[in-house]
C-alpha positions in Angstrom: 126.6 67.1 85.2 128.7 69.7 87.7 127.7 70.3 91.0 127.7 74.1 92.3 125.6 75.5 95.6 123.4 78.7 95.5 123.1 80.5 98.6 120.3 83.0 98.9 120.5 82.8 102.3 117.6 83.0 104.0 118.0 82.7 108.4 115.8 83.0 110.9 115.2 86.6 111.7 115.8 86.6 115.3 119.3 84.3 114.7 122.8 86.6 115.2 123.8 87.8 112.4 127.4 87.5 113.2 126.6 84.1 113.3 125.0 83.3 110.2 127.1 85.1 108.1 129.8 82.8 109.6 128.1 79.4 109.1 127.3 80.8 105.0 131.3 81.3 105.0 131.6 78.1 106.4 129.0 76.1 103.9 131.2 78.0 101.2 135.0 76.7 102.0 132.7 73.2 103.0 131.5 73.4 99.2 135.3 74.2 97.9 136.7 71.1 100.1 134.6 68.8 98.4 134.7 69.8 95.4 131.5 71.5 94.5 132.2 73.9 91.1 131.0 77.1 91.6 129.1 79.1 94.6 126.8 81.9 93.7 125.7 84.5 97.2 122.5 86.7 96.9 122.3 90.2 98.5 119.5 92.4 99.8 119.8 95.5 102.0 116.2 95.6 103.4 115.7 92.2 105.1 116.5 90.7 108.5 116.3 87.1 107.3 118.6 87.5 104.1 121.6 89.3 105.8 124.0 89.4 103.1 123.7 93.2 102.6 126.5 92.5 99.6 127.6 89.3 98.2 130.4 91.2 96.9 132.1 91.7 100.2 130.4 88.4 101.2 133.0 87.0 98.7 135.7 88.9 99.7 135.8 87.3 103.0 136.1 84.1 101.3 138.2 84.7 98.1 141.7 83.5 99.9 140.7 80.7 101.6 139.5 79.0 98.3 141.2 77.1 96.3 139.3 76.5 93.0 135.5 77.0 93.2 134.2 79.5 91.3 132.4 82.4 93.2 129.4 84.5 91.9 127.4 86.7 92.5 124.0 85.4 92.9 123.0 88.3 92.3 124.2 91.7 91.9 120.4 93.8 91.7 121.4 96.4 88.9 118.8 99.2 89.4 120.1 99.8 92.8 123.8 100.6 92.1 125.5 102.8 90.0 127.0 101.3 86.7 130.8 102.9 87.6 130.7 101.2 90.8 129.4 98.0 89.8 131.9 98.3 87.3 134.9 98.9 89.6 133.7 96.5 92.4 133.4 93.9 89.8 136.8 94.1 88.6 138.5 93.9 91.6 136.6 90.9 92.5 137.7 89.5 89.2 141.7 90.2 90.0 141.5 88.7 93.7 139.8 85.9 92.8 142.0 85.6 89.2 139.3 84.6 87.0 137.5 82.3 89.3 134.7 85.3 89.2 131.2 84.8 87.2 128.7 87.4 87.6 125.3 87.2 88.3 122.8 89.8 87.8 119.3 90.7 87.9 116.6 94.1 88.5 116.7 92.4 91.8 113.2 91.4 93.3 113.0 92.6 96.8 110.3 95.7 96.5 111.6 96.6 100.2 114.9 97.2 98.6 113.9 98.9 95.3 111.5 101.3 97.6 114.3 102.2 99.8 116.6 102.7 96.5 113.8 104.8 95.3 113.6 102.9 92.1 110.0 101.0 93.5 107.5 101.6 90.6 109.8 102.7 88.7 111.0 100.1 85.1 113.5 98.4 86.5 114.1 95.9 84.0 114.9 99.0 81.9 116.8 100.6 84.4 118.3 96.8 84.3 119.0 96.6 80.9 120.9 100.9 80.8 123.1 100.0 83.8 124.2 96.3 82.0 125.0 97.8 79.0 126.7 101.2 80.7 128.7 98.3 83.1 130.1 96.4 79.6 131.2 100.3 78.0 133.2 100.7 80.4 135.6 97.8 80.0 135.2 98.1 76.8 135.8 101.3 76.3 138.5 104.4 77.4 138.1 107.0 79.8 136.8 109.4 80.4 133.9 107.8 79.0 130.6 109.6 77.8 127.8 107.5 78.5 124.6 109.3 78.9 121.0 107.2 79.6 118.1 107.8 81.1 118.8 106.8 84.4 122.4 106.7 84.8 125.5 109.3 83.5 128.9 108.1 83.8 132.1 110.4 82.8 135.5 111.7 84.5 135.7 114.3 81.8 136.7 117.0 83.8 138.8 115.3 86.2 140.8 112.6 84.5 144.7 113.1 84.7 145.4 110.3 82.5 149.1 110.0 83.2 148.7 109.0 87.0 145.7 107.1 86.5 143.6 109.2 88.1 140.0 109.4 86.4 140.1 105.7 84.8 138.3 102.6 85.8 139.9 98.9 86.1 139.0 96.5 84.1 138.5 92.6 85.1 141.0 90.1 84.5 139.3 88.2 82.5 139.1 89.6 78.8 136.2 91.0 78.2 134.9 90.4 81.0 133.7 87.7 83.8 130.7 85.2 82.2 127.5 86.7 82.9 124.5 84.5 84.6 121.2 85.6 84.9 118.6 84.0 87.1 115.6 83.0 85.8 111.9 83.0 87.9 109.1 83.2 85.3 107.9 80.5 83.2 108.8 81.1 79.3 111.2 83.9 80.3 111.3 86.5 77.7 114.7 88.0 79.9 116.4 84.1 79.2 115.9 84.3 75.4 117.3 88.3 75.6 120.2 87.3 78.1 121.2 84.6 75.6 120.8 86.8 72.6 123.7 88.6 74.4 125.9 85.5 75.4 124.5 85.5 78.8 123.6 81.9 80.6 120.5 81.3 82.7 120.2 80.4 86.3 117.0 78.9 86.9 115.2 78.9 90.6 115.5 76.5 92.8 111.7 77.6 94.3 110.0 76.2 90.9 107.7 74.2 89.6 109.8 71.1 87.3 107.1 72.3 84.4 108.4 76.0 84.8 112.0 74.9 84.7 111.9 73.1 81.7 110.1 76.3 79.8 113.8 77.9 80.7 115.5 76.1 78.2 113.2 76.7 75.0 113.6 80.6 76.2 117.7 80.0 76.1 117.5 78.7 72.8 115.6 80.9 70.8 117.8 83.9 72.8 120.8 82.0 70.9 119.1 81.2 67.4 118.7 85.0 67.4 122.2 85.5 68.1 123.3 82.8 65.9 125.1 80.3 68.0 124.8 77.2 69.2 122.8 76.8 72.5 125.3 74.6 75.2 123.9 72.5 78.1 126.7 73.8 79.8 125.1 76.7 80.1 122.3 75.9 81.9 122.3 76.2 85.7 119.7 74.5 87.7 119.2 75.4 91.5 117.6 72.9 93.7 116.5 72.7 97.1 118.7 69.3 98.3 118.3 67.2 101.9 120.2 64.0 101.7 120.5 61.8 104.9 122.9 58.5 104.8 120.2 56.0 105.0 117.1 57.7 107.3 114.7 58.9 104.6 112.0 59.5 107.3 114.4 61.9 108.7 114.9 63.7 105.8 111.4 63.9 105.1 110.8 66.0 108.7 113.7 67.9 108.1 113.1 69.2 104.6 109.3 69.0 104.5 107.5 69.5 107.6 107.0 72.7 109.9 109.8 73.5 112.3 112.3 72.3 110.0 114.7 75.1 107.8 113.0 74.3 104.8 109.7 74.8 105.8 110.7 77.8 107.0 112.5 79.1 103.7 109.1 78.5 101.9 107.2 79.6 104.6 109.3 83.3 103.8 109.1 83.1 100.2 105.3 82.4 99.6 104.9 85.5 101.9 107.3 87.9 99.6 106.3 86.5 96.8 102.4 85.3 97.0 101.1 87.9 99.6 103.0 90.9 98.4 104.2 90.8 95.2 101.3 88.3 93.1 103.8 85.6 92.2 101.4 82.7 92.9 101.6 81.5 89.4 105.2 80.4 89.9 103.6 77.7 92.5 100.6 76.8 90.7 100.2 74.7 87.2 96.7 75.3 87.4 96.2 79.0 87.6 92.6 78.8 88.7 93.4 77.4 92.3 93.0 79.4 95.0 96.2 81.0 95.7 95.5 80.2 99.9 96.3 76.7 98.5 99.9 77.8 97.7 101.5 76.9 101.8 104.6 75.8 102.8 103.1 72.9 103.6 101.8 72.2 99.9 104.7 73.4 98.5 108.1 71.9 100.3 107.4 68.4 99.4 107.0 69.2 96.1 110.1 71.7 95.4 112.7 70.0 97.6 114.0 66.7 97.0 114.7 65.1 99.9 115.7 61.5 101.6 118.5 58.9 101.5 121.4 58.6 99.3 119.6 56.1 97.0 116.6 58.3 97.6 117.9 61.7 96.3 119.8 59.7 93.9 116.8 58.2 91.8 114.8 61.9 92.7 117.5 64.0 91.0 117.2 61.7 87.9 113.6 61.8 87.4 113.6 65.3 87.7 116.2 65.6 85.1 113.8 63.6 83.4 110.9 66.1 83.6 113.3 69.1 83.0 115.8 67.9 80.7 119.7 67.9 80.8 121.5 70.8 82.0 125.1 71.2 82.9 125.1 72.2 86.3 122.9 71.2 89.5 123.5 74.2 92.0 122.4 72.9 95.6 120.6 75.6 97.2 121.8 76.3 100.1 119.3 76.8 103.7 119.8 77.6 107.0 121.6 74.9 109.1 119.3 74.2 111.9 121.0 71.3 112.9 125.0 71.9 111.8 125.7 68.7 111.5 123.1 67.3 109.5 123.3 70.7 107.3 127.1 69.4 106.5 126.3 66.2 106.5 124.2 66.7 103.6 126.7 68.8 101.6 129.1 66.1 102.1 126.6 63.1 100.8 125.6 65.5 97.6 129.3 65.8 96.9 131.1 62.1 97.8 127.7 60.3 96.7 125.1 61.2 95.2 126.5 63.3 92.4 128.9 60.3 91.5 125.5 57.7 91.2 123.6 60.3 89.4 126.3 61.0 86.6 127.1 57.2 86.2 123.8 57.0 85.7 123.4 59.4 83.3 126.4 58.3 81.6 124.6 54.9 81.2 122.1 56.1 79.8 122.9 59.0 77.2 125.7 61.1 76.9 124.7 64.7 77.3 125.1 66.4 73.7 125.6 70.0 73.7 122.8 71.2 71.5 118.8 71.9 71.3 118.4 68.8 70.2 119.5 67.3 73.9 115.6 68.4 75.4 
């Protein structure tokens, strides 16, 4: 199993954002000392706690001082850009980071952002699905393109001078283009089984339930029994809130679980977004009858993040595996560092620890196969 980081990230409103955005550059090149495979940035434009206004330039500012992690975006929210400059942005990204690109996308889920976009109410997974497809004509095609939908027009007929380049859009440097993640929130995703249909891998949330999780993988199958290929555990991402301590498990536990800590906090946010405005309360329930005021922070952080010692974390990673099934990489969510040094800390233990015990483990056990039949 790889080990990757997923960084929403979600800060305290009334923290500097000068200074947030530099402690997420600085869990970013931690994650690329030690190691961790690939680093995946969210983006919204309407929210003081979730800065990053583009993860695009967010991993610009990072692309040179890495050395091999793989950066994504985590993810790009297609209704709200236009295909050409998605297209172009995405490219570049692709040649200054020379393939060490993978890009994430979604109809984004921040109604703040897809009101002020003016695309709130409107289909956005449709508008999802035209802008995708317009993005992937363009590299494959030539200018001056002709792509006409209902949403979205893209063509430099009637400026393109084709002999200085003028009117034509790059193309990524990797051919066709960059591997395309999706994340995946709702339990037996019909968008997992599409993405796959299309050679797209899933990204499941680190903010559910392990019963929800493991419905991701029975979506990513049939998407590639309908596109006739072989379903890889590779493939599968799986982002998990992660607090690891050296030894101090009670410390952990008042960290990661109780109010006051950054973990708290980050669920504290969500629910409110996604309980209180936009009716997600299923995503935190197995039993849809309860009451959705039973869906708290407080309920709901010792149950979605895994926290405690080495050993601790360790033997909680594996059960969850258990409940889930295998999947080829475990991307540690990243949350707001608090305390600094216990937010590194942590990082550090996942890397030089914890992922060693948990794939020796694993390695004892069963060797991951790379087909349906591994769940």
């Amino acid at each position: 199993m790889e080990l990757g980081t997923f960084m929403m990230p979600l800060h305290p409103p009334g923290r500097v954002p000068s200074e947030t955005l530099q402690e997420d550059r600085e869990a970013i090149l931690l994650a690329d000392r030690l190691g961790y495979r690939e680093a995946y940035v969210g983006e919204h434009v309407t929210d003081l706690a979730e800065n990053v206004t583009s993860c695009l330039i967010f991993l610009a500012s990072v692309a040179a001082q890495t050395k091999q992690i793989k950066l994504g975006s985590g993810t790009l929210n297609m209704p709200n850009n236009h295909p050409a400059a998605i297209a172009a942005n995405v490219a570049m990204m692709d040649h200054m980071l020379k393939g060490r690109f993978i890009m994430g996308v979604s109809p984004g889920g921040l109604m703040s952002d897809a009101e002020v976009f003016g695309n709130f109410g409107k289909d956005r997974l449709e508008m999802f699905v035209e802008a995708m497809d317009m993005v992937l004509n363009i590299w494959a095609g030539e200018a001056p393109y002709n792509l006409k939908g209902k949403h979205f027009e893209v063509s430099t007929a009637r400026t393109m001078i084709a002999e200085i380049g003028q009117g034509i859009i790059l193309k990524p440097y990797q051919a066709p283009h960059p591997p395309i993640v999706v994340t995946a929130v709702a339990p037996f995703s019909k968008g997992v089984a599409a993405a796959a249909a299309r050679g797209w891998m899933p990204i499941s949330a680190n903010f559910l339930l392990p019963q929800w999780v493991r419905t991701h993988w029975d979506s990513y199958v049939q998407g590639c029994e309908q596109a006739q290929r072989a379903p890889q555990v590779s493939e599968w991402r799986v982002a998990k809130s992660i607090f690891v301590t050296k030894d101090d498990d009670a410390l952990a536990k008042r960290y990661a679980h109780e109010a006051g800590g950054p973990y708290h906090f980050y669920f504290k946010q969500l629910i409110r977004k996604l309980v209180g405005f936009a009716g997600r309360s299923n995503l935190f329930k197995l039993d849809q009858n309860e009451p959705d005021d039973s869906v708290s922070a407080d309920t709901v952080a010792p149950k979605l993040v895994l926290a405690g010692s080495v050993n601790s974390v360790v033997d909680q990673i594996l059960a969850f595996r258990e409940q889930v099934g295998d999947f080829g990489t475990l991307l540690y969510a990243c949350h707001d560092w608090q305390d600094p040094a216990l937010g590194r800390r942590s990082m550090e233990l996942m890397a030089e620890e914890v992922m060693p015990r948990v794939n020796a483990a694993i390695g004892a056990s069963q060797p991951a196969k790379e087909t349906a039949s591994a769940v």
